[in-house]
C-alpha positions as CSV (number, residue, x, y, z in Angstrom):
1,X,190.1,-15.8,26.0
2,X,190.0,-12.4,23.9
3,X,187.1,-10.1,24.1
4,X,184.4,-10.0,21.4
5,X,185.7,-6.6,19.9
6,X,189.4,-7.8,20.4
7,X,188.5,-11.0,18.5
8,X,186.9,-9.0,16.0
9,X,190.0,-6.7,15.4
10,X,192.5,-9.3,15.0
11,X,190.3,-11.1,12.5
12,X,190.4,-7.8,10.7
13,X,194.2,-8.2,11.0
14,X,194.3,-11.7,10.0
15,X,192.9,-10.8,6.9
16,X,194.3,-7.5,5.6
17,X,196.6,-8.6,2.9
18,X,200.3,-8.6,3.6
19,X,201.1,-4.6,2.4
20,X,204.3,-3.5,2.8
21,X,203.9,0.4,1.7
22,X,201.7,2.4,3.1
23,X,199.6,5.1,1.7
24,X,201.4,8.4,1.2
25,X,205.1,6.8,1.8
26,X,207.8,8.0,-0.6
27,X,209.8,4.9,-2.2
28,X,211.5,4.0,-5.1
29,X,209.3,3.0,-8.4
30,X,210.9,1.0,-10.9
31,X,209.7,2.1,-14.6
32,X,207.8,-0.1,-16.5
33,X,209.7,-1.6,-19.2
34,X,213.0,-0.5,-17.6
35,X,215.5,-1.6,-14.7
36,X,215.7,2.1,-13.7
37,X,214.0,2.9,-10.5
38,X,213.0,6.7,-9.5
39,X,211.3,8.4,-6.7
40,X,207.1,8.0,-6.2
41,X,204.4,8.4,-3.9
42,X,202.4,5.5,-2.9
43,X,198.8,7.1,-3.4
44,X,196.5,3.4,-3.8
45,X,196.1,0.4,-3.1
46,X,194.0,-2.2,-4.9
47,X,193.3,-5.0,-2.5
48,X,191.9,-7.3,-5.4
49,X,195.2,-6.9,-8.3
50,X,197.3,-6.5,-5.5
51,X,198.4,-3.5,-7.3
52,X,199.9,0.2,-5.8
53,X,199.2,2.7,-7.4
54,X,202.1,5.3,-7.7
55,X,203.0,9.1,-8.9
56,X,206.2,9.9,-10.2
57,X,207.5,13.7,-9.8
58,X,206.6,14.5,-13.6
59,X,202.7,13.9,-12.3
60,X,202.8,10.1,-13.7
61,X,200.6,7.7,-12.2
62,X,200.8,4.0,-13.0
63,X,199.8,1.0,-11.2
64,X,203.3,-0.9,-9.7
65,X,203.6,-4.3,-8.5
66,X,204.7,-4.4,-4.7
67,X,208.4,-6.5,-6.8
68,X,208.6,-3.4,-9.1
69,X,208.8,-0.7,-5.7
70,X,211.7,-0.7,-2.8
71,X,211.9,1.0,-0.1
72,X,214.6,4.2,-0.4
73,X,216.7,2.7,2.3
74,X,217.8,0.5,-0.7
75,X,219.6,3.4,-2.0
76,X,222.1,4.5,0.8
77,X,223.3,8.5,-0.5
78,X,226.5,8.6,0.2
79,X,228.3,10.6,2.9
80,X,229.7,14.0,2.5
81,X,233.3,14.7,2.8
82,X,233.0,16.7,5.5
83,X,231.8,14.1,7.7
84,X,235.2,12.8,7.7
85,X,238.3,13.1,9.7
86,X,240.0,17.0,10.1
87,X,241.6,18.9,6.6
88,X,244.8,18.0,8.3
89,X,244.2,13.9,8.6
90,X,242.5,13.6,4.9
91,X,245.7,15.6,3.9
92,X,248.1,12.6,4.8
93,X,245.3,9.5,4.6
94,X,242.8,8.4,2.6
95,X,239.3,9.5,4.1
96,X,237.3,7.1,6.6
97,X,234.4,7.8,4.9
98,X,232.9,4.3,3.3
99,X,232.9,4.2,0.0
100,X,230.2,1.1,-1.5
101,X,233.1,-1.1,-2.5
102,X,234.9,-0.7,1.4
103,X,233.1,-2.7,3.9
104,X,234.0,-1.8,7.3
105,X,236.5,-3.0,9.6
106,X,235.2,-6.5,11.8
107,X,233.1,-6.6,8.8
108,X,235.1,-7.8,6.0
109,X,233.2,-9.8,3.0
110,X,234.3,-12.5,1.2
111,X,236.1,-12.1,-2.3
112,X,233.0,-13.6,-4.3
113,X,230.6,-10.9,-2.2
114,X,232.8,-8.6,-3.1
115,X,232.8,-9.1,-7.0
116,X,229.2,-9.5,-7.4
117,X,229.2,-6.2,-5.6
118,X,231.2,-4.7,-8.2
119,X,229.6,-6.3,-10.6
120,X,226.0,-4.8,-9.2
121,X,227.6,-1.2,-9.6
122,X,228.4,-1.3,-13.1
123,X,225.2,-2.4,-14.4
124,X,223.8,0.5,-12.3
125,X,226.1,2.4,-13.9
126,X,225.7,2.0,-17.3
127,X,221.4,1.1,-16.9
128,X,221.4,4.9,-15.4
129,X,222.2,6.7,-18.8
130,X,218.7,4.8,-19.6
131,X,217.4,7.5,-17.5
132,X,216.9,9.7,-20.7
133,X,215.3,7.3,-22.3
134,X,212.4,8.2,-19.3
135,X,209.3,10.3,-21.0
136,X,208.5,13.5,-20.2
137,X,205.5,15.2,-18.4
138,X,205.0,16.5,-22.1
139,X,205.2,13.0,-23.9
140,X,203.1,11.4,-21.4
141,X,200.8,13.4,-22.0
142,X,201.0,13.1,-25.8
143,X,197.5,11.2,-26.5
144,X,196.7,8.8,-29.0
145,X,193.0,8.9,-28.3
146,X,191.6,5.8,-29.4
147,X,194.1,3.0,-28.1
148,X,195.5,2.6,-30.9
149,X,199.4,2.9,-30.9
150,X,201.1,4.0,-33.6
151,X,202.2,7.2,-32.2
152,X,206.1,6.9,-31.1
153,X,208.2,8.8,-28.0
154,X,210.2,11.4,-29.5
155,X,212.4,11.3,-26.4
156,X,215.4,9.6,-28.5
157,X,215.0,12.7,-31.1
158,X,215.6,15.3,-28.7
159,X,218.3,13.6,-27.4
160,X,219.9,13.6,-30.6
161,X,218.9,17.0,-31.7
162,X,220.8,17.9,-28.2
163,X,223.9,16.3,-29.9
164,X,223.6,13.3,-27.1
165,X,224.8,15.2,-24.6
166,X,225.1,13.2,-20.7
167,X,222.5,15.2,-18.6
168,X,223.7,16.9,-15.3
169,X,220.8,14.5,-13.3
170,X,223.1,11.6,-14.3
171,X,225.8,12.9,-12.4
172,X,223.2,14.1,-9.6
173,X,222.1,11.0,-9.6
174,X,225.3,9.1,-9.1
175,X,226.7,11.4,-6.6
176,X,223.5,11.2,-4.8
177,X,222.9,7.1,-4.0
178,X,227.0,6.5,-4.7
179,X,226.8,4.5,-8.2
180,X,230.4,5.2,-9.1
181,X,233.2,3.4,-7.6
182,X,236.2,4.5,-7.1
183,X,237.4,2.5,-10.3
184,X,235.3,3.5,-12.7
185,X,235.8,7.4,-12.0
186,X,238.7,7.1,-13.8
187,X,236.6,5.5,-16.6
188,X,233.4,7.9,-16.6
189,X,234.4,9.9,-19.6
190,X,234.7,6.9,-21.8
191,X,231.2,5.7,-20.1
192,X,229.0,9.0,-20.7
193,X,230.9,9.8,-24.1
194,X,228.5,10.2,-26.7
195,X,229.2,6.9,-28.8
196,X,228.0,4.8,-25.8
197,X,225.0,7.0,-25.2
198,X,224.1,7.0,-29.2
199,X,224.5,3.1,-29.1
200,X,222.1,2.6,-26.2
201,X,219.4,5.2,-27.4
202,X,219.6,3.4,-30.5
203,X,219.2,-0.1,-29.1
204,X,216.1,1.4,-27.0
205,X,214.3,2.5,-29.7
206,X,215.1,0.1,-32.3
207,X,211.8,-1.6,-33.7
208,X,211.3,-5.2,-34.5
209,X,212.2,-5.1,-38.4
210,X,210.1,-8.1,-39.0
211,X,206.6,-7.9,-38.7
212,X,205.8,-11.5,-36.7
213,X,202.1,-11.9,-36.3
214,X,200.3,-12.3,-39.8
215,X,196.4,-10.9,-40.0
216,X,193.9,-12.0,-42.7
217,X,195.3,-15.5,-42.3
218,X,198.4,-15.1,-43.1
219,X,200.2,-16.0,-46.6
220,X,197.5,-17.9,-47.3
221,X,194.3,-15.9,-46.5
222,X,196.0,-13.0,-48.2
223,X,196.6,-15.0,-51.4
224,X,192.7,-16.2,-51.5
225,X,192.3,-12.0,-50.7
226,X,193.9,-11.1,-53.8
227,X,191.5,-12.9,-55.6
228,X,188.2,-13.1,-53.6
229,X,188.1,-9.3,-53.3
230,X,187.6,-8.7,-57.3
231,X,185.3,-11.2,-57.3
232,X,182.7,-10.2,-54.7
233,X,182.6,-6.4,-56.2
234,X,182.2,-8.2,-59.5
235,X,179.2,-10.6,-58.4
236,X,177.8,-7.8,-56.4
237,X,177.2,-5.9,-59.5
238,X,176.1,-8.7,-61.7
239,X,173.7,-9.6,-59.0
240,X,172.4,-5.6,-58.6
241,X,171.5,-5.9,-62.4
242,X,169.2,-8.5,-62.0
243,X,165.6,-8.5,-62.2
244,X,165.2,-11.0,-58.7
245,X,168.8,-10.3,-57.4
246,X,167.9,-13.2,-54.2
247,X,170.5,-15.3,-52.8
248,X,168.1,-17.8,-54.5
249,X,169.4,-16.6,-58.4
250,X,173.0,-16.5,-57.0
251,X,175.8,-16.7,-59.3
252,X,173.7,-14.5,-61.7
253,X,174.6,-15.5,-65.4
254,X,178.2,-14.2,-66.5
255,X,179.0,-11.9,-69.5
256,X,181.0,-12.3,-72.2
257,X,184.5,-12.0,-71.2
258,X,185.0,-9.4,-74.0
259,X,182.6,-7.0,-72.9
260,X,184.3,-6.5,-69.3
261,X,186.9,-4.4,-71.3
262,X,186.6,-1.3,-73.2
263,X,189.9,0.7,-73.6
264,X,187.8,4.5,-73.9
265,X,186.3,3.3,-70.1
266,X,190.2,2.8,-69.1
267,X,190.7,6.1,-70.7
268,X,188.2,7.7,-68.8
269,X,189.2,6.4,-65.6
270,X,192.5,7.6,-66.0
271,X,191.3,10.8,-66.8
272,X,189.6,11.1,-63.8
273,X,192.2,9.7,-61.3
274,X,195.4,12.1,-63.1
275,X,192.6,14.9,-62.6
276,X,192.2,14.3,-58.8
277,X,196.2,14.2,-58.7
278,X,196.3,17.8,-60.7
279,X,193.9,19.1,-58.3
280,X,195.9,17.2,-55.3
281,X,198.9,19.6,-56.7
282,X,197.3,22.6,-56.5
283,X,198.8,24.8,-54.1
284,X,195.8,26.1,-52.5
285,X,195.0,24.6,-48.6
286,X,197.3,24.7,-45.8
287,X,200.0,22.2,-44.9
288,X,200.1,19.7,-42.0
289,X,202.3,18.0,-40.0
290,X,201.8,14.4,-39.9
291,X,202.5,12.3,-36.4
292,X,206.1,11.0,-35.9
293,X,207.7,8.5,-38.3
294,X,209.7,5.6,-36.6
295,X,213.0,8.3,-37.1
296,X,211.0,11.0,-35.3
297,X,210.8,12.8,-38.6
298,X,207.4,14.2,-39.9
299,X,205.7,14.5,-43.1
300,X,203.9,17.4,-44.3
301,X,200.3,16.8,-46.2
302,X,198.5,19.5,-48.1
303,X,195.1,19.6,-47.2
304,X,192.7,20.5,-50.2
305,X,190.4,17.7,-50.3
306,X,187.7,20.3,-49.9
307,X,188.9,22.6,-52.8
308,X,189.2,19.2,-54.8
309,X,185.5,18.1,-54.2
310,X,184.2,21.7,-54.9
311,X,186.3,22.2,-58.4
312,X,184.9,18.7,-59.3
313,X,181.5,19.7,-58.1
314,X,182.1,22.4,-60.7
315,X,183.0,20.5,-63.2
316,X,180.2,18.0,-63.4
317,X,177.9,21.0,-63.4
318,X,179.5,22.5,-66.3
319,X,178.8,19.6,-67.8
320,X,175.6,18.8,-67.1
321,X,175.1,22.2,-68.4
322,X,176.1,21.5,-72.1
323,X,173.8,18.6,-71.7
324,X,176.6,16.2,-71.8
325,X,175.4,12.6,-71.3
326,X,176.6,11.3,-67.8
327,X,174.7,8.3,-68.1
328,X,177.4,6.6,-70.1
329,X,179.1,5.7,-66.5
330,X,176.2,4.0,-65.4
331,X,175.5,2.0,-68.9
332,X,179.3,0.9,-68.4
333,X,179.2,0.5,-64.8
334,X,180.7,-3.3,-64.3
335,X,183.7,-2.2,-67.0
336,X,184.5,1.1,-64.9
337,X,184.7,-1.6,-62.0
338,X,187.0,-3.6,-64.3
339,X,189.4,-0.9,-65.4
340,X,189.8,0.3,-61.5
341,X,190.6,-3.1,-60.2
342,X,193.0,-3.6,-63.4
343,X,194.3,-0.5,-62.2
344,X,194.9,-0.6,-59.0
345,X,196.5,-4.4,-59.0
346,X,199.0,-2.0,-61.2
347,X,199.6,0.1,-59.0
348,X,200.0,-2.3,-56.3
349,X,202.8,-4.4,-58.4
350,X,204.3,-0.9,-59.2
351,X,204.2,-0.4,-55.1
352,X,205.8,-3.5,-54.3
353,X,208.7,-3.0,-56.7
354,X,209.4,-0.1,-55.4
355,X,209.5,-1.0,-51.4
356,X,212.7,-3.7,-51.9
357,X,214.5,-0.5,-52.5
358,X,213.0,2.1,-49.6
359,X,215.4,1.9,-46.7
360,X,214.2,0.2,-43.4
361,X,212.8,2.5,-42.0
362,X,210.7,3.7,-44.1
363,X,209.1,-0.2,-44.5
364,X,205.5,-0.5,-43.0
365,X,205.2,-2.3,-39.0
366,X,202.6,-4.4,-40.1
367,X,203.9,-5.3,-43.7
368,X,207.3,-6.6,-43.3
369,X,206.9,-9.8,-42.9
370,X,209.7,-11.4,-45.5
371,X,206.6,-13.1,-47.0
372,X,206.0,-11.7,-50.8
373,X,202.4,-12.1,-51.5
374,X,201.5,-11.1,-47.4
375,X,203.5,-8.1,-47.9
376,X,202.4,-7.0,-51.0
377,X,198.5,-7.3,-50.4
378,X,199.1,-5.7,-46.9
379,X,201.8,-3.1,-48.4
380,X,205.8,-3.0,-47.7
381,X,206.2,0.9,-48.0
382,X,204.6,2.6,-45.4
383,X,204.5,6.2,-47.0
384,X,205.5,5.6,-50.8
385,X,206.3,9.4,-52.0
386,X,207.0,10.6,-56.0
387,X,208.4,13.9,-54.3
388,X,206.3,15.8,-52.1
389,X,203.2,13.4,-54.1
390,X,202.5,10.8,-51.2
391,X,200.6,8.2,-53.1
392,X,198.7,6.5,-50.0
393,X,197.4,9.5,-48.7
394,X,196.1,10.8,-52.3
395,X,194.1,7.4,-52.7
396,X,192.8,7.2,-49.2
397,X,190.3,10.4,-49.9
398,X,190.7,11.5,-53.6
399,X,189.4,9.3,-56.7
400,X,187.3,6.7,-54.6
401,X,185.9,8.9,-52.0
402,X,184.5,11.9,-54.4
403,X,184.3,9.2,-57.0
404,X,181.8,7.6,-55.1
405,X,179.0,10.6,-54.8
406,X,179.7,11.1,-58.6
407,X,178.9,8.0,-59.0
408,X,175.6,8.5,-56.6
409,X,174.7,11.1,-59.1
410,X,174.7,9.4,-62.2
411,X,172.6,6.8,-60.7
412,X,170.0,9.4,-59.6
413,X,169.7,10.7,-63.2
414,X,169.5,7.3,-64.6
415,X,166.8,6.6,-62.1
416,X,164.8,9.5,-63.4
417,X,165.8,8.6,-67.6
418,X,164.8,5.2,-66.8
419,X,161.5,5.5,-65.1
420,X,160.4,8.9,-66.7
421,X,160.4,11.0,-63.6
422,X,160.7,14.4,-63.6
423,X,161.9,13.8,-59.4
424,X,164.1,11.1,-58.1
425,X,162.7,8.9,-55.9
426,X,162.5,10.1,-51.8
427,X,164.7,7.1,-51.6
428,X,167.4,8.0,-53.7
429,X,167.3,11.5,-52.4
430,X,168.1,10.2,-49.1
431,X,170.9,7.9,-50.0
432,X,172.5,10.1,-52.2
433,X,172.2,12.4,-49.2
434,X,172.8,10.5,-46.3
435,X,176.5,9.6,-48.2
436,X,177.2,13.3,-49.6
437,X,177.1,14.3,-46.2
438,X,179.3,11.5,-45.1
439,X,181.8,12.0,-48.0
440,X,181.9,16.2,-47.5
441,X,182.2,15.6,-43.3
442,X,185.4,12.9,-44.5
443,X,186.7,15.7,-46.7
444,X,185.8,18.8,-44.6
445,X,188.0,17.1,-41.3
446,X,190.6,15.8,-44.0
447,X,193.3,16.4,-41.4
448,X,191.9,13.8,-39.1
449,X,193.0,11.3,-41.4
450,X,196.8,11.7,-40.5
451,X,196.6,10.0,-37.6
452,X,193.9,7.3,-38.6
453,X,195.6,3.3,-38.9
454,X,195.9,3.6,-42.6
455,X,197.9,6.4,-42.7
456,X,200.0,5.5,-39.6
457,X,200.9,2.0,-39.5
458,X,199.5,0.6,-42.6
459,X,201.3,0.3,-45.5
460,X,200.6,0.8,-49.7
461,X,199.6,-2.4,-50.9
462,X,197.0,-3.9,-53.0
463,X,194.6,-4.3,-49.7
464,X,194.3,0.1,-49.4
465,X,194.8,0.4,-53.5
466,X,191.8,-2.0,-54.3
467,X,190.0,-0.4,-51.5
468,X,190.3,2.8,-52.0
469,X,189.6,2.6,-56.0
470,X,187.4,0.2,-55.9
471,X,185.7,-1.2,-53.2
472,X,184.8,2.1,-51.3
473,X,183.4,4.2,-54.8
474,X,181.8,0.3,-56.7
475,X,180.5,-1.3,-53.4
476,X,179.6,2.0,-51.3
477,X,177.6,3.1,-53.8
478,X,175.8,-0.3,-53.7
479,X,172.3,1.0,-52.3
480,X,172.0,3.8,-55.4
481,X,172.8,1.2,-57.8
482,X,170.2,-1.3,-56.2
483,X,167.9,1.3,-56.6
484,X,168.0,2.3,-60.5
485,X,166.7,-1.3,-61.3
486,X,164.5,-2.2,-58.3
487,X,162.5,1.3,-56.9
488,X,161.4,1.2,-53.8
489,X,158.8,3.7,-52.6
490,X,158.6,4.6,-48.6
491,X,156.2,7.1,-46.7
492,X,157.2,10.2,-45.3
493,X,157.0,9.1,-41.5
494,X,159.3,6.7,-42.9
495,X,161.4,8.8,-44.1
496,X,161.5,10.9,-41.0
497,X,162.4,7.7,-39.0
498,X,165.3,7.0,-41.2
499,X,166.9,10.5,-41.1
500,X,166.4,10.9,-37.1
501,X,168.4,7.3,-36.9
502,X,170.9,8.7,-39.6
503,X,171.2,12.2,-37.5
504,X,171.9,10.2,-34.2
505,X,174.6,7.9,-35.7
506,X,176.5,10.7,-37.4
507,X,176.5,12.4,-34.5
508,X,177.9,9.9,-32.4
509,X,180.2,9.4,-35.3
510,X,181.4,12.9,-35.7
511,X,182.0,14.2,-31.5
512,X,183.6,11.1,-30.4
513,X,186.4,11.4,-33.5
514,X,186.9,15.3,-33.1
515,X,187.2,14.2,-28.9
516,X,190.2,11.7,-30.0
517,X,191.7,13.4,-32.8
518,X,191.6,17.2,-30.9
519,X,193.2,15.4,-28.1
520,X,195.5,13.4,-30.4
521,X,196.7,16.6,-31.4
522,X,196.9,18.8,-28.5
523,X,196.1,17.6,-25.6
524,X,197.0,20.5,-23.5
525,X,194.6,22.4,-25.2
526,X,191.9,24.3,-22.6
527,X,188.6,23.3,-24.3
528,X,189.9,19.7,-23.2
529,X,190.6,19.9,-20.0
530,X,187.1,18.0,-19.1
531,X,188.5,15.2,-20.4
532,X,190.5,12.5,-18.3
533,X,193.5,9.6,-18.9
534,X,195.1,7.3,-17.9
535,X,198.5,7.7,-18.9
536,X,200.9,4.7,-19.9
537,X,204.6,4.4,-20.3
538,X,204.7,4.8,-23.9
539,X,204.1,8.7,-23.3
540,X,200.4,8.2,-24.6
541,X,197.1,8.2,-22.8
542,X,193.6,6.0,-22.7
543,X,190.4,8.5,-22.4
544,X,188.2,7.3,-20.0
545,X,185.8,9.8,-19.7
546,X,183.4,11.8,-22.7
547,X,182.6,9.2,-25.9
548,X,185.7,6.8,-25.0
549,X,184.8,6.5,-21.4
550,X,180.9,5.5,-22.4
551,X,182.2,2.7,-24.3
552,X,185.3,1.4,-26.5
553,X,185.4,2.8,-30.1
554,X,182.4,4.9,-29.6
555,X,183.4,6.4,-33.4
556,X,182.6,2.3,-34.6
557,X,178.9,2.7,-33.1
558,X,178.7,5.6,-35.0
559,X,179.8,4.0,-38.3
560,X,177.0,1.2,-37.8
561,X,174.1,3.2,-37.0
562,X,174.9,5.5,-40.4
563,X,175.2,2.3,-42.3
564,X,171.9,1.1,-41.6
565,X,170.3,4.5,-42.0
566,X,171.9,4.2,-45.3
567,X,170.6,0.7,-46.2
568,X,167.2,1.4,-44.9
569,X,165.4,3.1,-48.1
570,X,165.9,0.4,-49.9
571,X,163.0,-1.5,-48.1
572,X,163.3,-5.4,-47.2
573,X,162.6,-7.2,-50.1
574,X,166.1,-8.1,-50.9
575,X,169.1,-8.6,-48.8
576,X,171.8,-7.4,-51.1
577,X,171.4,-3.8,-50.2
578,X,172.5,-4.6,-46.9
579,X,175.5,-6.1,-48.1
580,X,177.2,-2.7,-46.8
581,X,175.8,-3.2,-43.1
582,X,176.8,-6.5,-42.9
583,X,180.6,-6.7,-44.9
584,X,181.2,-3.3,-42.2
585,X,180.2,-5.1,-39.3
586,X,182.4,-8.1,-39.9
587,X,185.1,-5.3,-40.6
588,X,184.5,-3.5,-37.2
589,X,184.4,-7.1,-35.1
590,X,188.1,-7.6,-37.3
591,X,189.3,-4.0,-36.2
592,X,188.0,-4.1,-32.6
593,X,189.9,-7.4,-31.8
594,X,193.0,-6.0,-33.1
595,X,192.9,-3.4,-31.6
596,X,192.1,-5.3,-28.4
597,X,195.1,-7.3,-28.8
598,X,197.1,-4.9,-29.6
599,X,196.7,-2.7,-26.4
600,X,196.9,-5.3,-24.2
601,X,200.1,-6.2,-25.5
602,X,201.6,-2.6,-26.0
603,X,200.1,-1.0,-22.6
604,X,200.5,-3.8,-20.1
605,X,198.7,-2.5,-16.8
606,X,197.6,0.6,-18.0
607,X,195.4,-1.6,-20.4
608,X,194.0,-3.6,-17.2
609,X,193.0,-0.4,-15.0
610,X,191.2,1.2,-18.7
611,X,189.2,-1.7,-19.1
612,X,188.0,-1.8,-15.2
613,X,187.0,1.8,-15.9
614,X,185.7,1.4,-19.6
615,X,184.2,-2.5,-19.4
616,X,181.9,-2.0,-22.2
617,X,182.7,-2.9,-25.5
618,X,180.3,-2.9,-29.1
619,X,181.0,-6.5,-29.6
620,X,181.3,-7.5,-26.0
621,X,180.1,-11.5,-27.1
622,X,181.9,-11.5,-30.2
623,X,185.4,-12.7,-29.5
């Protein structure tokens, strides 16, 4: 019988699990994604996933399964030369050096083994030019801070831009482990010429054409959109100009169809949407690079959103200067709603038309779906251009966005016309205040916007026209509105409470998107280096330590704090200022889960070791 401390050890052996590689042992790593396999260091060893965890020469580390890592004895180099007979015998006979395809004498395989052999060694062959397909230390690095994936490896660009010349490390590589056979030496020119090398680079990074999983319930949910949208801005209003606007009164009483339309309204809307283009013209502002297209391509953006807002903010004090009567805007409020959703379902038709004609690749990854009304409420184009004039990215910050303090404005005079006061109310001066500090932080970091979903994978449709002309400057302006009819008074400690909850969101708000957009950027930059990764083999990395290792989409906890901060001063009589909180909640839980989904599918197990590290989420029960 064993002794106690013997017994003891070999139950420790008994239940070790079956590891083959040891900690520290050099092998061969096959790339995620790939059949290609490359040198690694076994550094880990998760005893739960059954997972090593390995570094590549470039500084890569990625979790492997033990099927994905060989040892290098699988890869024989081949002998030298000189390890053969004398000068004089490989003069007059063919060396005695093996080659992979000669098995040795005694030893002779059958003529099936044989083939498949042969077979093995031209699929090596031809899957090593993959090998510069492999990212780079600098494209692994590249970060897309929030996991969020739109960002693509511009390894295939600099191959072209090299003319698609084979790399020396092929032939290193071939020499090395013996991947050529003796027949196909005479055939490596025709292998590594640059037609075959173009055709596989181009069959790597081909994209899906189709976009295959529909959102917002597909054709049909978009279709209901199309319509539902309109008429929720349009019953919001209604409602905000009753006297007891409780879900109780809802549908408020309806207008005459007639008055919804005024053609001088129309006239000044487009007055002040052509003006926000002129100023968008102007070449004052530096120019940007925008992240890499699907062709590896990028666009440049004038940023002046800034220099807009302030000429605007001129402008309206010029006229309230001469005394010129803003109040008209908020007397025809509902038909200014009208003419900007008549406008921008326009716009969206004018859109669509013109997307059956962009080329492939310049169609949207999310709104290609073959599907007319799914791809024209989600857009088809994903940067629609007249010129240098890039529509999208004009509407995403531009008419709606300043639009919407303007529109704050006007509803603190009326406010003060309408209740003779010679102050507006400390509630109105902290919404008005609370969202001109949003709107000036959105314009003031316009560049951050480049590399934000909308601009990146979403594409021109009626879903970002509508929103951006008339859902963000008719229904974000909800709480001022609610306010001019139904005055709500609240006390200074109140008050206090309200800006210290306001302060803390947009502060959450603010560091955790310059964390992922400075890193997005550069992430080689010094003031960064506190910050760590966990890099994945699409050349882009998952914080997991600052705002995005606290928690997932810190920027979204943010967002939700301000928009009850915002909501608050309009006390708790009614619900319908909270409309705001509520509709951006539902919009966060929608974005969250996508984005969820969308990780998991893109980064694989770099996805599973992020979410060990960062468990919590803001919706954890959710979905």
């Amino acid at each position: 019988m064993a002794e106690p401390c013997e017994s003891a050890f070999l139950a420790r052996i008994w239940k070790m699990p079956n590891r083959r590689f040891a900690d520290g042992e050099v092998v061969m790593g096959r790339w995620p994604g790939s059949v290609l396999y490359y040198e690694v260091q076994v550094t880990n060893y998760d005893d739960v996933t059954h997972l090593y965890t390995v570094k590549y020469k470039d500084g890569t580390e990625l979790a492997l399964k033990e099927s994905d890592i060989k040892s290098q004895s699988s890869f024989k180099p081949r002998k030298s030369q000189s390890s053969s007979s004398s000068p004089s015998r490989r003069s007059t006979s063919r060396s005695r050096s093996r080659s992979p395809g000669r098995p040795a004498k005694g030893r002779r395989r059958s003529s099936s083994q044989s083939r498949e052999r042969k077979d093995d060694k031209k699929k090596i062959i031809q899957e090593t030019n993959l090998a510069l397909l492999k990212p780079s230390e600098n494209n692994t690095r590249r970060y897309n801070g929030e996991p969020d994936s739109t960002e693509r490896n511009d390894t295939s660009s600099k191959i072209l831009e090299q003319k698609l010349k084979p790399d020396l490390e092929i032939e290193r590589v071939l020499d090395k482990y013996s991947l050529r056979p003796r027949e196909e030496e005479k055939k490596k020119e025709e292998i590594y010429s640059e037609k075959k090398v173009f055709e596989m680079v181009k069959t790597t990074e081909k994209v899906s054409s189709k976009t295959k999983e529909l959102e917002f319930g597909g054709r049909f949910g978009t279709f209901v959109l199309i319509f539902f949208l309109p008429a929720t801005v349009f019953y919001l209003l209604l409602m905000c100009e009753q006297d007891d606007p409780s879900l109780m009164n809802f549908p408020p009483p309806m207008p005459a169809l007639e008055s919804l339309w005024e053609a001088r309204v129309f006239g000044v809307f487009l007055l002040w949407f052509f003006l926000q283009a002129l100023f968008y013209l102007l070449p004052i502002g530096k120019v940007v690079e925008g992240l890499p297209l699907s062709n590896g391509t990028k666009l440049q953006y004038r940023i002046n959103g800034f220099y807009a807002f302030v000429l605007t903010a001129a402008i309206i004090g010029i006229l309230l200067y001469f005394q010129f009567e803003l109040h008209y805007l908020y007397e025809h409020f509902l038909q200014f709603a009208v003419s900007a959703a008549v406008f921008s379902m326009g716009l969206s038709i004018y859109l669509y038309i013109r997307s059956l004609k962009a080329p492939e690749e310049d169609l949207a990854p999310g709104g290609n779906s073959g599907y007319l009304v799914y791809d024209f409420f989600t857009g088809h184009e994903l940067n629609p251009r007249i010129g240098s004039f890039d529509l999208k990215y004009f509407c995403e910050l531009r008419p709606g966005l300043i639009g919407w303090v303007v529109i704050n404005l006007v509803m603190l005079l009326a406010e003060m016309k309408i209740h003779n006061q010679s102050m507006p109310s400390l509630s109105m001066i902290l919404v008005n205040s609370f969202q001109l500090l949003y709107v000036v932080d959105a314009l003031w970091n316009e560049e951050a916007v480049l590399t934000t979903m909308d601009i990146t994978h979403d594409g021109f449709g009626f879903m970002l026209a509508f929103g951006d002309l008339v859902w963000v400057p008719f229904v974000y302006s909800l709480q001022a509105f609610y306010l001019v009819g139904h005055p709500t008074a609240i006390s200074w400690p109140a008050a206090a409470a309200i800006i210290i909850l306001n302060g803390i969101g947009y502060y959450i708000f603010r560091s955790a998107n310059s964390q992922k957009n400075s890193f997005r950027r550069n992430p080689a930059d010094p003031k960064l280096a506190y910050l760590k990764f966990i890099p994945t083999a699409t050349g882009k990395g998952l914080l997991v330590t600052g705002w995005w290792g606290f928690v997932r989409h810190p920027n979204y906890l943010g967002d939700i704090i301000m928009a009850l901060a915002w909501s608050l001063p309009c006390g708790f009589n009614h619900i319908l200022p909270y409309f705001y909180v509520i509709y951006f909640i539902c919009l966060l839980v929608h974005r969250e889960a996508r984005d969820e989904h969308h990780c998991k599918k893109k980064y694989g197990l770099a996805w599973e070791r992020y979410c060990r590290r960062v468990p919590y989420r803001i919706f954890p029960y959710i979905y």
